[in-house]
N, C-alpha and C positions, 0 to 999 in steps of 0.2 A: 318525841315531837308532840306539842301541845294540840288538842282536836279542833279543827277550824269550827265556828258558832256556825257558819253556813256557809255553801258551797251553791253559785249560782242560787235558783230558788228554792235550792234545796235547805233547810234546818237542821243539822247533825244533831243526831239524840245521844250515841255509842257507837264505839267501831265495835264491829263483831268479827272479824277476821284481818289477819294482816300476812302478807308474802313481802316477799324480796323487792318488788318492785311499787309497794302501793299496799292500800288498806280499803278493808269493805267496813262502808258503818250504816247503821240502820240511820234513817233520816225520814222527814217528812214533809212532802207535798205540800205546802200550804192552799195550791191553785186546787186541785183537784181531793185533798183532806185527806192523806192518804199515806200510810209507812210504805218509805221502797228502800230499796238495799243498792246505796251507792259506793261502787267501784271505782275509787281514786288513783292515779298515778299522780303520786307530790314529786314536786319541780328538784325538792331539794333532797329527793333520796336516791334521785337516778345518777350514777356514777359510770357505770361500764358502759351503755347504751344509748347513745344519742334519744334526747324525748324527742325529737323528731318520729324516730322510728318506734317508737314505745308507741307515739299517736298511730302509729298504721298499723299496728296489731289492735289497739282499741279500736277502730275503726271498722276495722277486719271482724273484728270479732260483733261490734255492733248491726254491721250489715247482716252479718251470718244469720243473728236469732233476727233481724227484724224483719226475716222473711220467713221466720216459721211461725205459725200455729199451733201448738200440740201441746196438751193438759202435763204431758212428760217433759217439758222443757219449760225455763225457768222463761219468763218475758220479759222483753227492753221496753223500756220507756222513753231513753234519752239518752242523746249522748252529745258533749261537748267539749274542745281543747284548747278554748279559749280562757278558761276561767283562771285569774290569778293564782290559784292553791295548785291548779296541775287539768289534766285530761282525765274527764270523770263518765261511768254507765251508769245511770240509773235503770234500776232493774225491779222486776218481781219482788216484793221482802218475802222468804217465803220463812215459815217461825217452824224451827226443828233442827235437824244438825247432819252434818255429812254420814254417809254412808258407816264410813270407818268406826266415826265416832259411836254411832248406830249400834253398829252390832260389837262394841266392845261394853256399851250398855247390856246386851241381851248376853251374855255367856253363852245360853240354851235355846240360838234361833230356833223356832221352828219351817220344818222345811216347806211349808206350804206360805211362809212368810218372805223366806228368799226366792222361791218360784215366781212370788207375786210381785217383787221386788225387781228382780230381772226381768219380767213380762212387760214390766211396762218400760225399762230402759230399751228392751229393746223394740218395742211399739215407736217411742220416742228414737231412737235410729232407724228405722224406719221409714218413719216420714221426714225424716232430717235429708236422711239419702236420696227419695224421693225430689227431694226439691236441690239436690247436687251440692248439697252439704255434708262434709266429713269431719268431723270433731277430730279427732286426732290425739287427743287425751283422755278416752274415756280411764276413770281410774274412783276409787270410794270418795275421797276428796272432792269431787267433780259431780258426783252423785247425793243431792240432798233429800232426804227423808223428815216429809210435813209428819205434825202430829196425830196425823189419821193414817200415815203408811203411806202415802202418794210419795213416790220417788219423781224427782226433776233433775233432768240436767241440766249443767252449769257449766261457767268458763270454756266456752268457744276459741277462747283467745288467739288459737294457732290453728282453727279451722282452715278447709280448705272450701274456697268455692267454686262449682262446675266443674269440668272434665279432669280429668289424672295425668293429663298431660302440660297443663298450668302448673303442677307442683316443679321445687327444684330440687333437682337431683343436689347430693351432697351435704345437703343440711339435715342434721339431726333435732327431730322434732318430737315433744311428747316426753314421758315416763317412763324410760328402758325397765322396768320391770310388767309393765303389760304394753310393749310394743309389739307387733307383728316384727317376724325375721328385715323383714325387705323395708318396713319402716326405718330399724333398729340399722341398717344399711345405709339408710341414708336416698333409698332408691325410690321411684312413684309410688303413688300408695293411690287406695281407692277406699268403698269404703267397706273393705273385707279388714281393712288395720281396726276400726270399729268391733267389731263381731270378734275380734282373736282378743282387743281387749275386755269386753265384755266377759267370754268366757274368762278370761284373764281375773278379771273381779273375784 
């Protein structure tokens, strides 16, 4: 698929990541002068999943961060699902690269570097939980690492928000390899599915 010149006010520079359902490209602000990392769902690559429902996990997932605060979580800027090209976030750009990728760079982490690494994800859960947010995929992919060492987290998309009893039963959500049992069940979750994936990391 050829890269849109710009999406609402946004100017597409490169995509820098692509999944199943959409592509993240670095883009630029023009109002405010400024690189941010916009999260695309294109119209013409969604096939299994109604974009209806594609928009209320964007949505879902924009509400989530644009009620946090916290130096450990990536920030929203924008979000719209109007735009002809599909339903897009604008987000944080943050310049560095997922967790995974992270430490298959370092061979020889040192362990006061993964200590610091996971202190502040889970600082960043924390105050997520605080405010009755539950990520529900924490996982390396989800975890970006700037080029000073500051971890952020990212992709909200299947969050949950307020109490454990809004979730539904039966649906499987998140990364069966760092799910919590009772997640991986399909059963309410709070935010200890968080914490089992972290250690999980």
């Amino acid at each position: 698929m050829a890269i849109p010149r710009t999406v609402g006010k946004y100017e597409i520079v490169d995509a820098v990541g692509a999944g199943g359902m959409g592509t993240v490209y670095r883009a630029f602000d023009p109002t405010l002068e400024r690189m941010v990392a916009l999260k695309i769902v294109h119209l013409d690559r969604v096939h299994d999943v109604p974009f209806e429902q594609l928009c209320v996990r964007f949505r879902n997932e924009a509400r989530a961060v644009a009620r946090l605060n916290h130096p450990a979580i990536v920030t929203i800027f924008d979000y719209d699902d109007q735009d002809p090209v599909g339903a897009y976030i604008a987000m944080e750009y943050v310049q560095g690269c997922a967790l995974d990728e992270y430490v298959k760079q370092r061979p020889e982490l040192h362990l006061e570097d993964a200590v610091s690494a996971m202190h502040q994800v889970l600082g960043g859960l924390a105050y997520a939980h605080g405010k009755d947010v539950v990520h529900r995929d924490i996982k390396p992919s989800n975890l970006l690492v700037t080029r000073d060492g500051l971890v952020k987290i990212t992709d909200f998309g299947i969050a949950r928000i307020g109490p454990k009893t809004t979730t539904q039963t039966g649906l499987l959500v998140g990364t069966p390899h760092y799910m919590a049992p009772e997640q991986y069940r399909g059963g309410l979750v709070d935010h200890r599915c968080d914490l089992h994936a972290a250690g999980a990391v």
